[in-house]
C-alpha positions as CSV (number, residue, x, y, z in Angstrom):
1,X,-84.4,19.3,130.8
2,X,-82.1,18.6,127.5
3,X,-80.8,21.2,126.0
4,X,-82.1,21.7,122.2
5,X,-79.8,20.3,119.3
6,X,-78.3,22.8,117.3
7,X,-77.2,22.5,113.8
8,X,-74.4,24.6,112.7
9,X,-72.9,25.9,108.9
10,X,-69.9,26.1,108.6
11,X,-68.5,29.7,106.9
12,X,-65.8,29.4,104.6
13,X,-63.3,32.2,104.6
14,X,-60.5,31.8,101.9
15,X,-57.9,33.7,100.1
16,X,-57.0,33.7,96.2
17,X,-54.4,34.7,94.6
18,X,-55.9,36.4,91.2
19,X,-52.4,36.5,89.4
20,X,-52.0,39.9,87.8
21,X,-56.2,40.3,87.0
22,X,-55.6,43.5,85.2
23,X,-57.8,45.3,82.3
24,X,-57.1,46.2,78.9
25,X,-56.8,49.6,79.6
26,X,-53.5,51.8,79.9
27,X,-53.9,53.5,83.4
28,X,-51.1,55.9,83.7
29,X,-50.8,55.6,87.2
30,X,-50.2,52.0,87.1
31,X,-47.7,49.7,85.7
32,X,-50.0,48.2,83.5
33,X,-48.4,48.5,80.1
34,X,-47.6,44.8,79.1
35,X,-51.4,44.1,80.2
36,X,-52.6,46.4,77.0
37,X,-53.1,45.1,73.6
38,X,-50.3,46.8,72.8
39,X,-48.3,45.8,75.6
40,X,-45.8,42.3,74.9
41,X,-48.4,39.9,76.2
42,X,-50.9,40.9,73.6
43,X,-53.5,41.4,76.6
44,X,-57.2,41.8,74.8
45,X,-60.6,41.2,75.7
46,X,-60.7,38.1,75.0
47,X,-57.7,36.7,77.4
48,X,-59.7,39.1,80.4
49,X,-63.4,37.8,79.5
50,X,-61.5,34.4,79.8
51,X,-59.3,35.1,82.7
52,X,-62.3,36.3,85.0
53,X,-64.5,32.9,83.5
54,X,-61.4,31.1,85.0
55,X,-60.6,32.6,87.9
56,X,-64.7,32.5,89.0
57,X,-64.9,28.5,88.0
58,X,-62.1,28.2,90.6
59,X,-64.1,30.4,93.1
60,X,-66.4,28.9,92.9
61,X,-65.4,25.6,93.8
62,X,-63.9,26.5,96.9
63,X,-64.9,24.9,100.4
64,X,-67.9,23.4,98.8
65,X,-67.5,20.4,100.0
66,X,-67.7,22.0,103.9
67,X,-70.5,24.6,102.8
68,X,-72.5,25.1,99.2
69,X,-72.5,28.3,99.5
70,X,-68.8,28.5,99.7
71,X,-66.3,31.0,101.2
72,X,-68.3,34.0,103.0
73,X,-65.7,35.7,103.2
74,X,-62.6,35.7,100.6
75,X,-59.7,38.0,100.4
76,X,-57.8,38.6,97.3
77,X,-54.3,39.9,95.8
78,X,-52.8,40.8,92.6
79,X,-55.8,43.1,91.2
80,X,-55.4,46.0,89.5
81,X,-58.4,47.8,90.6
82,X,-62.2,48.1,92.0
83,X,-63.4,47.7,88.4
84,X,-61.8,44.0,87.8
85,X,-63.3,43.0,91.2
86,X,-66.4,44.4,89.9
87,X,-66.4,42.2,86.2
88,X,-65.1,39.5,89.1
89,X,-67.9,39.1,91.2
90,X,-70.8,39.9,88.4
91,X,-69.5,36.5,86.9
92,X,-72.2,34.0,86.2
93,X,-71.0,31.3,88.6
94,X,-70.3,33.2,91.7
95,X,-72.7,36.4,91.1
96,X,-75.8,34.7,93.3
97,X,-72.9,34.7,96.1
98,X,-73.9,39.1,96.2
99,X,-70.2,39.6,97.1
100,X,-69.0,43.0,98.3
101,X,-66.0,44.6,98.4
102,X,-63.3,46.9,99.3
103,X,-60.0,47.9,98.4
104,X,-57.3,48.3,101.5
């Protein structure tokens, strides 16, 4: 007997570095103040809408070329909170992806 062929996926598990993804909003517990609209950097709406549009083209792309679906699995640092991963992952190029997270 011959054993069956077996096609395998690959799963892409990755890690991103999401470069101070802060809100707009002034969270007293955090050291958030220069990420405000009142803070130095100006830090609106606009520059987070465009930030998360950014950082989820560049998600998007990764391991592609190994799997379409890209990474299964993809750990990330420099976030303020669960409500930026949220607006994150709800982004129209990755949000099909259905990824879940957790804060640790």
């Amino acid at each position: 007997m011959f054993a069956q062929k077996k096609d395998y996926k690959p799963i892409i598990v990755g890690f991103y570095n999401l470069e101070n993804l802060f809100d707009t909003l002034d969270n007293p517990n955090v050291n958030d103040d220069e990420f405000t609209p009142k803070g130095f950097r100006n830090y609106n709406g606009n520059i987070y809408f465009d930030k998360l549009n950014k950082l989820s083209t560049v998600i998007s792309q990764i391991g592609v070329e190994i799997n379409p679906d890209g990474p299964a699995i993809l750990g990330v640092a420099e976030i303020e909170n669960d409500t930026v991963l949220h607006d994150l992952v709800k982004q129209k190029l990755i949000e099909k992806r259905n990824y879940q997270y957790g804060l640790v």
